[in-house]
C-alpha positions, -999 to +999 in steps of 0.1 A: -843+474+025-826+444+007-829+411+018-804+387+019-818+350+007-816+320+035-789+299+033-801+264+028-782+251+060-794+255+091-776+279+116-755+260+142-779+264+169-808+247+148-794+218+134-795+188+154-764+165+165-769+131+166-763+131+205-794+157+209-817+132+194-844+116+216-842+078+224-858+056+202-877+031+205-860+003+188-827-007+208-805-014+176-814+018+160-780+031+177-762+003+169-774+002+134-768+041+127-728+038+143-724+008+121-734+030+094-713+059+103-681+029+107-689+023+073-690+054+060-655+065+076-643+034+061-650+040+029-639+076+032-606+061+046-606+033+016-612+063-010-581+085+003-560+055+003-571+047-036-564+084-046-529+079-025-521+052-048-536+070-081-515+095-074-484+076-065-486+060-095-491+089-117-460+105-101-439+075-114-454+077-148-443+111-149-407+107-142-405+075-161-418+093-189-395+128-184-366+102-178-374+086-215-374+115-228-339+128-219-329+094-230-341+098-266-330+134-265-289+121-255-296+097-279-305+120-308-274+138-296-254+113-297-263+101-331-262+137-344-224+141-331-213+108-346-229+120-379-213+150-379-177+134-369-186+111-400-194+139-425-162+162-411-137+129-420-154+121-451-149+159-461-115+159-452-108+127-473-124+141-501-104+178-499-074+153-495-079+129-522-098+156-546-129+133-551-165+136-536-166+097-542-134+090-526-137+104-497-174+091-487-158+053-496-124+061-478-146+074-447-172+043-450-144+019-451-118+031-425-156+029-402-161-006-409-127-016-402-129-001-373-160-013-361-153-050-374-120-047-354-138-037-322-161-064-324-140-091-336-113-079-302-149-075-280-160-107-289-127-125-284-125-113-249-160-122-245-154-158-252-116-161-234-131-149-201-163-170-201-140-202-211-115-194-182-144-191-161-156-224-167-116-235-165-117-224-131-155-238-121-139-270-130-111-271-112-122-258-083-149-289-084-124-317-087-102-298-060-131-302-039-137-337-051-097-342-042-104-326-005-132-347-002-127-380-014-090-378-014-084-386-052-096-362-082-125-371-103-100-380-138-081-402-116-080-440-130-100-466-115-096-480-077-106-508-065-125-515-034-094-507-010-091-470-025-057-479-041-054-475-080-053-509-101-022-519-123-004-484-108+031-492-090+040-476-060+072-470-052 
């Protein structure tokens, strides 16, 4: 006949709760053990909420980092298009003009034109818009100034009666 080995716990009927046990005879001996067993759930409490976090923020690492990846790969795309589009002119120029030579500088130089042109036009509407913001900021200021005190800011001198010196009316 086999035996089976004990299990190191004891069987349910055996094992002793901690409402079975017999009073002691120190009176803070309960308080003391539920203060303990407060603390115990609290920490168990405080280390799910830690591994909540860890794991929260592991999450976002992973998507940050699948996200930066698709980036670099659209990017390598990207770039490996333009190349191409570059190297297809450049050997059309050349079957055109019959050089090698004459087609890579015909291809470079119709590229920066183009790109010097864009910038240049970029950068002028850059500067026009942010100068005709500041037009308006202006003028919108001394219309306020106008509303408010009833004369605009570049107006000449008044003296103390609010009328303008050395100006005629009439």
């Amino acid at each position: 006949m086999v035996s089976q080995p004990e299990s190191p716990e004891k069987p349910e009927e055996t094992r002793q709760r901690p409402e079975d046990k017999p009073p002691s005879a120190d009176p803070f001996a309960a308080i003391r053990e539920t203060i303990a067993e407060m603390l115990d759930y609290f920490l168990y409490y405080l280390s799910a909420r830690i591994d909540s976090v860890k794991f929260a923020i592991k999450k976002q690492i992973f998507a940050a980092s699948t996200i930066a990846v698709a980036v670099l790969a659209g990017a390598g795309a990207i770039v490996t298009a333009v190349v191409l589009l570059c190297e297809g002119l450049c050997d059309g120029l050349s079957e055109l003009l019959g050089r090698r030579w004459a087609g890579e500088l015909a291809t470079g130089g119709i590229l920066v034109i183009l790109f010097g042109v864009g910038a240049y036009v970029t950068l002028s509407r850059l500067v026009r818009r942010s100068h005709q913001r500041m037009i308006a900021k202006y003028e919108a200021m001394q219309k306020r100034h106008e509303d408010r005190f009833g004369h605009g800011a570049g107006d000449k001198t008044r003296d103390k009666t609010g009328a303008k010196s050395g100006a005629s009316h009439g």
